[in-house]
PyMOL Python script that loads the backbone (N, CA, C, O; Angstrom):
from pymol import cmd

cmd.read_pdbstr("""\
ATOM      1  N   UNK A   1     -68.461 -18.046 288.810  1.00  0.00           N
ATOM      2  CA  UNK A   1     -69.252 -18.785 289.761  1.00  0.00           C
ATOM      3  C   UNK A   1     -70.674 -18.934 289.208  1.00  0.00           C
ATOM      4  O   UNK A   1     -71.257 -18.082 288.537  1.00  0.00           O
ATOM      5  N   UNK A   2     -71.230 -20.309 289.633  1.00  0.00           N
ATOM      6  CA  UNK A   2     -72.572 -20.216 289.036  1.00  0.00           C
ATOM      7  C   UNK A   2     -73.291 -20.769 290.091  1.00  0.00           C
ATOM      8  O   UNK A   2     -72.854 -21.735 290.717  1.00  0.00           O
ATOM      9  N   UNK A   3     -74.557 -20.138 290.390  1.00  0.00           N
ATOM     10  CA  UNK A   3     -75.698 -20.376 291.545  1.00  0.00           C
ATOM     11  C   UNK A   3     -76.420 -21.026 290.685  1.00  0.00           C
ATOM     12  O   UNK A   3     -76.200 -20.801 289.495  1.00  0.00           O
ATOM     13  N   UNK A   4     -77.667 -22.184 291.131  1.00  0.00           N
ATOM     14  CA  UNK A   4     -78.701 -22.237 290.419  1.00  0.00           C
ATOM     15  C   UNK A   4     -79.467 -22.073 291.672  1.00  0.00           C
ATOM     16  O   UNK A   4     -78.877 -22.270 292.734  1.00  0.00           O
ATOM     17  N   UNK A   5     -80.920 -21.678 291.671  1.00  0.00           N
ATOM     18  CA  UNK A   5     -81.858 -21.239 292.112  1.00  0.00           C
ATOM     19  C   UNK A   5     -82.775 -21.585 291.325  1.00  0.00           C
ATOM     20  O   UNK A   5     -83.037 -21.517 290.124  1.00  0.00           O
ATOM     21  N   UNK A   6     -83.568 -22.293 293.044  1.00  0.00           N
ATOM     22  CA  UNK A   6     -85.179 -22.584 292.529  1.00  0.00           C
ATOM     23  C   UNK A   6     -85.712 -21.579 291.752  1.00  0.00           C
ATOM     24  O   UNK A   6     -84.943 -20.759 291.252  1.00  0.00           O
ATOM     25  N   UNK A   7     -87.435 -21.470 291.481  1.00  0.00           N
ATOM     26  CA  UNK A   7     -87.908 -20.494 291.458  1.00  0.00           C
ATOM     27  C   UNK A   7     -88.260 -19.457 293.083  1.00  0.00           C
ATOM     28  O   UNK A   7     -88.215 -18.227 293.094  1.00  0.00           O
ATOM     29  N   UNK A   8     -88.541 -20.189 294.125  1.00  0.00           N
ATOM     30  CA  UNK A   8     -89.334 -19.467 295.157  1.00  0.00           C
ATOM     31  C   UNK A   8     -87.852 -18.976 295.547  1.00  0.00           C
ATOM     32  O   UNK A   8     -87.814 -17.951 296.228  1.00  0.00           O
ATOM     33  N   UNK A   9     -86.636 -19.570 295.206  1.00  0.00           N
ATOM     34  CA  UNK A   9     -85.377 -18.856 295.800  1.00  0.00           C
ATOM     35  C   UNK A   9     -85.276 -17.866 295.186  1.00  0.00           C
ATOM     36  O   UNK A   9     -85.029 -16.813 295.773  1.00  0.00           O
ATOM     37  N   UNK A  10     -85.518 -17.941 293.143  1.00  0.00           N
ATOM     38  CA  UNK A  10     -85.198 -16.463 292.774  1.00  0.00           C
ATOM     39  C   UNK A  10     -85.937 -15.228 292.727  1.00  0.00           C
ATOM     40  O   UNK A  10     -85.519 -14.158 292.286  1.00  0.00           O
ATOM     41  N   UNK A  11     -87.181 -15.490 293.269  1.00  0.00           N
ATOM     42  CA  UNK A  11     -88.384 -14.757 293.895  1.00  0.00           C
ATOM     43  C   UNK A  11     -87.822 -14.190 295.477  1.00  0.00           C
ATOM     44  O   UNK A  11     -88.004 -13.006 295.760  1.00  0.00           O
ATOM     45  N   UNK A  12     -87.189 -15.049 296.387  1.00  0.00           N
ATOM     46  CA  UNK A  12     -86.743 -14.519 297.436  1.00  0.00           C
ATOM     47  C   UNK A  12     -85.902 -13.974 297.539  1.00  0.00           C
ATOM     48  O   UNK A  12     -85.878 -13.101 298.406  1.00  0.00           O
ATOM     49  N   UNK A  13     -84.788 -14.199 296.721  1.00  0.00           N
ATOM     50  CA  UNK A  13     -83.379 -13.156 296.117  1.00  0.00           C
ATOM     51  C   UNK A  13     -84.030 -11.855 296.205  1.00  0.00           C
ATOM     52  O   UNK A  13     -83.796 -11.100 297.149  1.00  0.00           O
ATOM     53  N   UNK A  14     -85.264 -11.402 294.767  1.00  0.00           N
ATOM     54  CA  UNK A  14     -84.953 -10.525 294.181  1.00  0.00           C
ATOM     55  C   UNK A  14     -85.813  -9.681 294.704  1.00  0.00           C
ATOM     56  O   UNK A  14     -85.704  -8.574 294.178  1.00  0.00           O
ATOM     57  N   UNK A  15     -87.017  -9.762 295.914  1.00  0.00           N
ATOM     58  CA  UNK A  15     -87.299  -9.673 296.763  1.00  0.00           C
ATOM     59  C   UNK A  15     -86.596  -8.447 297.868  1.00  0.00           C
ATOM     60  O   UNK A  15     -86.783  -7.307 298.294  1.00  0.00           O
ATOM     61  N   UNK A  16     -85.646  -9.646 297.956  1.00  0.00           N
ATOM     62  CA  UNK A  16     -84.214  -9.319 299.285  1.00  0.00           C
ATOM     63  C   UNK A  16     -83.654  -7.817 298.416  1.00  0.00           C
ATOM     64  O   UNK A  16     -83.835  -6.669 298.821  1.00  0.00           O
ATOM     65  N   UNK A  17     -83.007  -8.187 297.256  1.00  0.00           N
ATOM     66  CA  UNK A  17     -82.132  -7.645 296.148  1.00  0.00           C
ATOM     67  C   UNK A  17     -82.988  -5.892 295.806  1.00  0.00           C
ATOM     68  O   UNK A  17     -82.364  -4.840 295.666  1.00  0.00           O
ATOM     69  N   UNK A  18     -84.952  -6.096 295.729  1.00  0.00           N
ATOM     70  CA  UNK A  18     -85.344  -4.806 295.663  1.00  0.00           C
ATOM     71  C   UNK A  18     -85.638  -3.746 297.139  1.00  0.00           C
ATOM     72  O   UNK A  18     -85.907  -2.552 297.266  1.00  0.00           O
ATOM     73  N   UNK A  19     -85.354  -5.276 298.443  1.00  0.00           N
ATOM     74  CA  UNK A  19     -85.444  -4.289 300.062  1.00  0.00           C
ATOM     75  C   UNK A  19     -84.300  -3.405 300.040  1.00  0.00           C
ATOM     76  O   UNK A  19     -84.360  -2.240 300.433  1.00  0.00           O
ATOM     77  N   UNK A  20     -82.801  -4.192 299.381  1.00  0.00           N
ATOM     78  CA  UNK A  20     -81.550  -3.437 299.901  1.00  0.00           C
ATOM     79  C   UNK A  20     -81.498  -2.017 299.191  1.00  0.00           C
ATOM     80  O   UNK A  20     -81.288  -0.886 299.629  1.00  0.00           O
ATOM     81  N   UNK A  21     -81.762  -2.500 297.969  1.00  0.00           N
ATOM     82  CA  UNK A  21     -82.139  -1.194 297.615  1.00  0.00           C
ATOM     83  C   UNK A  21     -82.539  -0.157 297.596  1.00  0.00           C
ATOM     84  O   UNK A  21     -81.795   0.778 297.304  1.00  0.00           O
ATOM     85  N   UNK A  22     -84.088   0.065 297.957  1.00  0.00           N
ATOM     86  CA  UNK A  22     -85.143   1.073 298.855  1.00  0.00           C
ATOM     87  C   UNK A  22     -84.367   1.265 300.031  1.00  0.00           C
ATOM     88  O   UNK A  22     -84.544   2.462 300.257  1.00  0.00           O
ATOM     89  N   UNK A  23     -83.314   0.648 301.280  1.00  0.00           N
ATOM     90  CA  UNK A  23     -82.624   0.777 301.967  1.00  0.00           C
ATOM     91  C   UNK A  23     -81.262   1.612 301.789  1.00  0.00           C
ATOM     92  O   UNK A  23     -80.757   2.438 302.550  1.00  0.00           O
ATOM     93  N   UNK A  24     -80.864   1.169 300.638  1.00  0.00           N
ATOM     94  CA  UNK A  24     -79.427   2.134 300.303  1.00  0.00           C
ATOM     95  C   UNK A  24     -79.998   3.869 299.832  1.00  0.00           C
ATOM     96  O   UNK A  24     -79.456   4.907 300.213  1.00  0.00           O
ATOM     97  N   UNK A  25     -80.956   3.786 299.116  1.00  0.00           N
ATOM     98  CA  UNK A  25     -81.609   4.883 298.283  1.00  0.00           C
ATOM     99  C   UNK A  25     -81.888   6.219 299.829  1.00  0.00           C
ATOM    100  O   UNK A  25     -81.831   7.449 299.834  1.00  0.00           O
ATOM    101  N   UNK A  26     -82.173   5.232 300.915  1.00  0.00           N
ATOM    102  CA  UNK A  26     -82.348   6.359 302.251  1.00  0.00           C
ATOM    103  C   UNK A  26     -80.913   6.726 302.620  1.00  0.00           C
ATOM    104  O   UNK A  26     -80.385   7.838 302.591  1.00  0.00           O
ATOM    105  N   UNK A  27     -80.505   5.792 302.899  1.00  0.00           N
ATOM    106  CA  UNK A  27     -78.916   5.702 303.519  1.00  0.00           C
ATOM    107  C   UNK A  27     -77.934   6.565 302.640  1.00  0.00           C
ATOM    108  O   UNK A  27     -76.915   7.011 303.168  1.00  0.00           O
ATOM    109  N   UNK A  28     -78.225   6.828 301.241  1.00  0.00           N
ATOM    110  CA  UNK A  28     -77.696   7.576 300.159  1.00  0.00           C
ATOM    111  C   UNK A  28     -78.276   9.152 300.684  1.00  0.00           C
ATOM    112  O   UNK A  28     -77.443   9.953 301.108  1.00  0.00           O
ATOM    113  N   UNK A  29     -79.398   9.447 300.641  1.00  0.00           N
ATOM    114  CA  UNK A  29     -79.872  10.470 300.903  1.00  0.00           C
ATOM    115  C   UNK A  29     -79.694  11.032 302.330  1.00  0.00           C
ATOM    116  O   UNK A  29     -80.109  12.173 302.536  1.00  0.00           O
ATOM    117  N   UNK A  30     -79.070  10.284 303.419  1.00  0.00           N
ATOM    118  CA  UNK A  30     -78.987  10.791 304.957  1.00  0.00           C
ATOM    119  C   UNK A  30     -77.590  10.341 305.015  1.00  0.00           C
ATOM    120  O   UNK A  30     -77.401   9.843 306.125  1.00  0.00           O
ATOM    121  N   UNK A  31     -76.310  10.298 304.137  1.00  0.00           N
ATOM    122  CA  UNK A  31     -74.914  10.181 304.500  1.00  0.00           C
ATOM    123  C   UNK A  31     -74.426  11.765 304.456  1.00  0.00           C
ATOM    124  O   UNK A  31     -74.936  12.739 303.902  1.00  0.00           O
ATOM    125  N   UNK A  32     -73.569  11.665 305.036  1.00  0.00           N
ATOM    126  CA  UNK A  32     -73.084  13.011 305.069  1.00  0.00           C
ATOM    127  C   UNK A  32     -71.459  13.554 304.459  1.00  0.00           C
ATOM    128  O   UNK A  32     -71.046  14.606 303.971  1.00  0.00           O
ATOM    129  N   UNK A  33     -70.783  12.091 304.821  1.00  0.00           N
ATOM    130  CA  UNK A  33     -69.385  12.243 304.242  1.00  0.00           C
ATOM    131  C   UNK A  33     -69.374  11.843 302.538  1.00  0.00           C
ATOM    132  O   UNK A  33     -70.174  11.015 302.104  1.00  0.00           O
ATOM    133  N   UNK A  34     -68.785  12.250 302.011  1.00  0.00           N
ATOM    134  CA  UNK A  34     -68.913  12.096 300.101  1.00  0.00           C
ATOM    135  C   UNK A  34     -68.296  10.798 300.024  1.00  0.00           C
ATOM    136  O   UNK A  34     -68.661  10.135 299.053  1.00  0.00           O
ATOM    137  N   UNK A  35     -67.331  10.181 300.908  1.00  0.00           N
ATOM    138  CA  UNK A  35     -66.330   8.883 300.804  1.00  0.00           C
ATOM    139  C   UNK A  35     -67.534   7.745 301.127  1.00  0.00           C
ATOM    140  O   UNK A  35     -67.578   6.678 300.516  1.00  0.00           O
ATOM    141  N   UNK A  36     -68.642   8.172 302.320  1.00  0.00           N
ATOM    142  CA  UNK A  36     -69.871   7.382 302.391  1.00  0.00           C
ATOM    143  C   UNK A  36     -70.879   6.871 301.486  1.00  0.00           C
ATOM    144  O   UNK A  36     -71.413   5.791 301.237  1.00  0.00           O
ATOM    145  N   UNK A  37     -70.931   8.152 301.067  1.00  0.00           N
ATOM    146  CA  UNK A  37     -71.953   8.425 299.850  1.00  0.00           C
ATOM    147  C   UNK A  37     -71.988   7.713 298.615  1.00  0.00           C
ATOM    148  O   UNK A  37     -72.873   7.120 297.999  1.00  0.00           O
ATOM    149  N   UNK A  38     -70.345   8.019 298.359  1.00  0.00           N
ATOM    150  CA  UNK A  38     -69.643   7.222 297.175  1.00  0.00           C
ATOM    151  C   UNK A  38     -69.718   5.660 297.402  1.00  0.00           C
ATOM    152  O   UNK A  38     -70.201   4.876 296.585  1.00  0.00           O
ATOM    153  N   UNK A  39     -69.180   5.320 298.612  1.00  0.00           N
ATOM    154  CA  UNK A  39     -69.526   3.723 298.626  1.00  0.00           C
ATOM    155  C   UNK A  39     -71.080   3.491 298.879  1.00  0.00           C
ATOM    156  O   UNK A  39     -71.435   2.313 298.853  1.00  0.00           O
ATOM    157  N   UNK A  40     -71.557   3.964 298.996  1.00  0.00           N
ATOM    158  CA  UNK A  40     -72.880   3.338 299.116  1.00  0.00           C
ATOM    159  C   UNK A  40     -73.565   3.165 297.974  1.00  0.00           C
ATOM    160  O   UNK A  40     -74.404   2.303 297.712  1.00  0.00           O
ATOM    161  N   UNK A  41     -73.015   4.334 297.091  1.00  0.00           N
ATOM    162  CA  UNK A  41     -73.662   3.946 295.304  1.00  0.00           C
ATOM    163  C   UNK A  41     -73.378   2.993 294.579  1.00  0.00           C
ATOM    164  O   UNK A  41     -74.081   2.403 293.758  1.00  0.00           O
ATOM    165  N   UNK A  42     -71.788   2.749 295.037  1.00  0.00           N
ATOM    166  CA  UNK A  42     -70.984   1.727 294.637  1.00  0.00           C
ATOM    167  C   UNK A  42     -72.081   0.263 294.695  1.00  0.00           C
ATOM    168  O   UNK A  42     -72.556  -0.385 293.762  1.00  0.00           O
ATOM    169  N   UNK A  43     -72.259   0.050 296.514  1.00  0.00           N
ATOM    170  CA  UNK A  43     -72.802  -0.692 296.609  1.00  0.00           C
ATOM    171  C   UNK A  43     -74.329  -1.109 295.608  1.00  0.00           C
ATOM    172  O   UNK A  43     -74.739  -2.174 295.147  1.00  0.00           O
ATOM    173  N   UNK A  44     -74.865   0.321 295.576  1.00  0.00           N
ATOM    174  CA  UNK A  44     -76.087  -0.033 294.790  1.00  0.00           C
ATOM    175  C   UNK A  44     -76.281  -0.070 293.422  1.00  0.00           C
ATOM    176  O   UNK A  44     -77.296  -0.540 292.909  1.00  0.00           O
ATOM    177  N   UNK A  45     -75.317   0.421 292.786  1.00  0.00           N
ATOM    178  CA  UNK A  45     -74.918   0.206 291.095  1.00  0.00           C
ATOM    179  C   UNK A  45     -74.993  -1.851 291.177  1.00  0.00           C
ATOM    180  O   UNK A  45     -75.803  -2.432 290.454  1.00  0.00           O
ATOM    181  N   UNK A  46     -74.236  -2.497 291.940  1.00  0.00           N
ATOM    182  CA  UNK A  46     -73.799  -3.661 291.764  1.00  0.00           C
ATOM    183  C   UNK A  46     -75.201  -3.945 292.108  1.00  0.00           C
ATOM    184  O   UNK A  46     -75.876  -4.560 291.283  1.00  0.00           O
ATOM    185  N   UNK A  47     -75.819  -3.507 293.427  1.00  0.00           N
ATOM    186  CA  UNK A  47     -77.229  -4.228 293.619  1.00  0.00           C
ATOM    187  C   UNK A  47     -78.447  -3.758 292.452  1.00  0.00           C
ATOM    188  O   UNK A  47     -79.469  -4.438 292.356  1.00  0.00           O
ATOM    189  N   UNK A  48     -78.346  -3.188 292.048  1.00  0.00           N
ATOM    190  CA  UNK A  48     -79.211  -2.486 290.729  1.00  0.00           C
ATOM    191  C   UNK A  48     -78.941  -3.532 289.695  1.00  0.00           C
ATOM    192  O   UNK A  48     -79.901  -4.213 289.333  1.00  0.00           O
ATOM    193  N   UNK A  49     -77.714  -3.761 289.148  1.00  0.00           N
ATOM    194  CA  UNK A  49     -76.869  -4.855 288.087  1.00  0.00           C
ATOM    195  C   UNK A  49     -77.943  -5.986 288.510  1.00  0.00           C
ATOM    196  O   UNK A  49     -78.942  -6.309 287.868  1.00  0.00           O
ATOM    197  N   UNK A  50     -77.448  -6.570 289.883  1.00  0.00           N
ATOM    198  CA  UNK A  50     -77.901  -8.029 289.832  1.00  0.00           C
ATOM    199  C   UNK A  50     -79.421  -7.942 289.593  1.00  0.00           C
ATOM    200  O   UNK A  50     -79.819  -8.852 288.865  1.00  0.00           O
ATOM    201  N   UNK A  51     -80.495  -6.983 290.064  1.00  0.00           N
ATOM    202  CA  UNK A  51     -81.558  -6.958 289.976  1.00  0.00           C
ATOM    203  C   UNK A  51     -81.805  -7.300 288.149  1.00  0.00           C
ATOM    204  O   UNK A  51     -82.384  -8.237 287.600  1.00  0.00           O
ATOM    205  N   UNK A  52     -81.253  -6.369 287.702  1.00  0.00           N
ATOM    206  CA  UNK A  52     -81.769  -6.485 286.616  1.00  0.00           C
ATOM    207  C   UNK A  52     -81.731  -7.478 285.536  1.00  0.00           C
ATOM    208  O   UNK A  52     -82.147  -7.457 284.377  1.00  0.00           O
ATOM    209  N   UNK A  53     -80.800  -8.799 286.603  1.00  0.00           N
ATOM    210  CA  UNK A  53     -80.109  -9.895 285.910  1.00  0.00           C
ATOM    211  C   UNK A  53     -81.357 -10.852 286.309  1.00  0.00           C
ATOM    212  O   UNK A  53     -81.814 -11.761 285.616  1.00  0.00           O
ATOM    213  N   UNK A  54     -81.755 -10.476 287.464  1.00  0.00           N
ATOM    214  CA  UNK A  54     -82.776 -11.665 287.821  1.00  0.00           C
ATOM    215  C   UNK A  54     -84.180 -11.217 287.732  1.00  0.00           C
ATOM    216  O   UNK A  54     -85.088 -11.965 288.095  1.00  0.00           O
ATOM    217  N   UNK A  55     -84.422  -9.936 287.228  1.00  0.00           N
ATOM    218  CA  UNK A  55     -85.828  -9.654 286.392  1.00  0.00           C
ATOM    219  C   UNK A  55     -86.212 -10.446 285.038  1.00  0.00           C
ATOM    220  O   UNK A  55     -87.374 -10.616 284.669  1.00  0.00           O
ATOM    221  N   UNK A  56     -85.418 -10.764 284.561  1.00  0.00           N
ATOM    222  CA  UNK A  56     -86.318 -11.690 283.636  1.00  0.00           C
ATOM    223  C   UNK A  56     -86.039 -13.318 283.659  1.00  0.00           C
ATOM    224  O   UNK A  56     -86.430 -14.146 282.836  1.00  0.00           O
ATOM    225  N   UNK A  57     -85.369 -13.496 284.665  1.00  0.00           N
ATOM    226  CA  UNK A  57     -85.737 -14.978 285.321  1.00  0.00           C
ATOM    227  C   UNK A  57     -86.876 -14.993 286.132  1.00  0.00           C
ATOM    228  O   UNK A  57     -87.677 -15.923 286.031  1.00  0.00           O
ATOM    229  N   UNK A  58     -87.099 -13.806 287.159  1.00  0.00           N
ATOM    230  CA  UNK A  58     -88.214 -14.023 287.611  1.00  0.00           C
ATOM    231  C   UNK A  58     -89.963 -13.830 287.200  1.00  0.00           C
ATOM    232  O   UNK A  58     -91.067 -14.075 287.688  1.00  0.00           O
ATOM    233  N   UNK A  59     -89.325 -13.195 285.917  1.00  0.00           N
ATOM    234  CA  UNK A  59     -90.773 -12.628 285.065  1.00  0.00           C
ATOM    235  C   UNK A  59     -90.823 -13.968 284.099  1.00  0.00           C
ATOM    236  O   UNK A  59     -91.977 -14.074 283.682  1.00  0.00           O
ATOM    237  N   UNK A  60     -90.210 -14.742 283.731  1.00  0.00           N
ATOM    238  CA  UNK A  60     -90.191 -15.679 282.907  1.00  0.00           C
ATOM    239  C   UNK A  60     -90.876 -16.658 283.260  1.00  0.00           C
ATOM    240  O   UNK A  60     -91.283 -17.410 282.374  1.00  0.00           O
ATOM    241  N   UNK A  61     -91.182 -16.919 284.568  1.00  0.00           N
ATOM    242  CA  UNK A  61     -91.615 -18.112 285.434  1.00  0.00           C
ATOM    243  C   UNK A  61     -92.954 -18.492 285.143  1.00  0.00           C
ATOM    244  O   UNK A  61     -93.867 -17.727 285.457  1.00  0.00           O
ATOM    245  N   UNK A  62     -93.233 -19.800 284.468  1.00  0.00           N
ATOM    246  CA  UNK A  62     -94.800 -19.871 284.075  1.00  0.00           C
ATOM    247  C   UNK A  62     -95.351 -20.496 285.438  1.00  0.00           C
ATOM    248  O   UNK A  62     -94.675 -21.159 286.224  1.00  0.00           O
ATOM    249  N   UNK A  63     -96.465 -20.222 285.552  1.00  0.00           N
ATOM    250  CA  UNK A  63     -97.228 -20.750 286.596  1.00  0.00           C
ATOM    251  C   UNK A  63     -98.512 -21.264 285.901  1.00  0.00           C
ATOM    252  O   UNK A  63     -99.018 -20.698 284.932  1.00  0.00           O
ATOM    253  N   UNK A  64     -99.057 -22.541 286.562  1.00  0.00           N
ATOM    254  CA  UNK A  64     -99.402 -23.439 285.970  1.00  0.00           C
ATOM    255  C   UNK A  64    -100.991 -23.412 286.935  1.00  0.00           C
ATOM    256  O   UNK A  64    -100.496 -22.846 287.911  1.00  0.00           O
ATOM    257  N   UNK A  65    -102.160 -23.567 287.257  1.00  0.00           N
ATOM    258  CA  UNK A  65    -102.993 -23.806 287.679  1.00  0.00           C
ATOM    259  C   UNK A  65    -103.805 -24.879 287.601  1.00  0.00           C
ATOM    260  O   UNK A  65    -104.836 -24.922 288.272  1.00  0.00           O
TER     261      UNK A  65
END
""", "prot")
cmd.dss("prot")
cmd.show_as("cartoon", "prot")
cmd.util.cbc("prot")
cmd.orient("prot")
């Protein structure tokens, strides 16, 4: 599958992409069952991945004045 994205979209992605994160990182630390725990890393390994896919699209972005 292929997305294209503006710039202010891949700024708002990755944005979104570093909230869920700081969000899972609590939710990781206050689960209690290991089957929880485990999916929730799950979840944030993949959200960690994409971040780091759209860090240098979003660092790449010239801005022009």
């Amino acid at each position: 599958m292929l997305l294209e994205l503006s710039n202010d979209e891949s700024r708002v992605l990755k944005d979104a992409v570093d909230s869920s994160l700081q969000t899972l990182l609590d939710e990781i630390a206050h689960a209690d069952r290991a089957e929880h725990k485990e999916a929730l890393h799950q979840r944030y390994d993949r959200l960690a991945a994409l971040q780091r896919r759209l860090e240098p699209v979003v660092e790449s972005e010239q801005v022009y004045a």
